[in-house]
C-alpha positions in Angstrom: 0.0 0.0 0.0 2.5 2.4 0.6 4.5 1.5 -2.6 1.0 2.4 -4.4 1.3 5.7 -2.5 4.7 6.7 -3.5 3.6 5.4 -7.2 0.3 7.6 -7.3 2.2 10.4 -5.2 5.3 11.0 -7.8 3.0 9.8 -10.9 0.7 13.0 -10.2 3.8 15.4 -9.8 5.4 14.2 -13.3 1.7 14.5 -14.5 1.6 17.8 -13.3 4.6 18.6 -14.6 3.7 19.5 -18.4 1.2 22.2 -16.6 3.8 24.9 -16.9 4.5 24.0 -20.5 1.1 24.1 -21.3 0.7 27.5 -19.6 3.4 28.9 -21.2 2.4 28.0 -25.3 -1.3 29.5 -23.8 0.8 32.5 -22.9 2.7 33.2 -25.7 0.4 31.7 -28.3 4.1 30.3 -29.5 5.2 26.8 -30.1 8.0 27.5 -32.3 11.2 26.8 -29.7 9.4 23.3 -29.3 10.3 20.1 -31.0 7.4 18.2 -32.3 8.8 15.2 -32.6 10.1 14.7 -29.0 6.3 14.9 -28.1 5.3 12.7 -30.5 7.9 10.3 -29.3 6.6 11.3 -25.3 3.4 10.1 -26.6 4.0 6.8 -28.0 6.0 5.9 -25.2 3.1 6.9 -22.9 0.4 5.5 -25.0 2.3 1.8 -24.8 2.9 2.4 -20.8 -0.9 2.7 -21.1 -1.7 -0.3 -22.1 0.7 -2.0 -19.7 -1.7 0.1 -17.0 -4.6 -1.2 -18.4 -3.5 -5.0 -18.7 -2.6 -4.2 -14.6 -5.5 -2.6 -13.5 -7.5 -5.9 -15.3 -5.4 -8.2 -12.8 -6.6 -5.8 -9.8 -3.4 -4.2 -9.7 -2.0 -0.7 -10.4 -4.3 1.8 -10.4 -2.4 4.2 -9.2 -0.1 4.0 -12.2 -3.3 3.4 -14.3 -4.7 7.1 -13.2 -1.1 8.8 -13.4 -0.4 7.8 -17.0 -3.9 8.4 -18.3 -3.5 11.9 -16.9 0.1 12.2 -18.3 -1.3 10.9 -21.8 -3.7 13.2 -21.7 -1.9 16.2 -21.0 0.7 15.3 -23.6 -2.4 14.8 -26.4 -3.0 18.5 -25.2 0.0 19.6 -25.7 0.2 17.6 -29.1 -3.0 19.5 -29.7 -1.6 23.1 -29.2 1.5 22.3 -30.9 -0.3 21.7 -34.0 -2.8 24.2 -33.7 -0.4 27.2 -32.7 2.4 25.9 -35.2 -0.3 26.3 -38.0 -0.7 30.0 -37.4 2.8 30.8 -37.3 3.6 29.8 -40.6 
């Protein structure tokens, strides 16, 4: 139990971590100093870590990393999202 703690505890801080990125392309309305790639890559290497969470959380197990990465993958689709749409308009 206290593992899951530790797992849920660090999983929300590296979630929460793209929140200042994401503020800051709000912001500016600017993408152009970011790498698209590198969050395309972010996101298939979170998208498979997903389905690892999913296969756990179906055994009754890791929910905490199940909730973490869903909230990291969906914060990086955001981002994904503002990347393209800000990008468009700056060309």
């Amino acid at each position: 139990m206290l593992f899951a703690l530790f797992q849920l505890i660090g999983g929300v801080i590296l979630s929460f971590g793209w929140i200042p990125q994401i503020v800051q392309i709000i912001r500016t309305k600017s993408v152009k100093d970011l790498n698209q790639k590198t969050f395309w890559l972010l996101f298939a290497g979170i998208g498979l870590m997903e389905v690892y969470a999913v296969s756990l959380a179906l055994d009754g197990v890791g929910y905490a990393f199940l909730i973490t990465n869903t909230m990291s993958l969906v914060l990086i689709v955001f981002i994904l999202s503002l990347i393209l749409m800000y990008r468009n308009k700056e060309k």
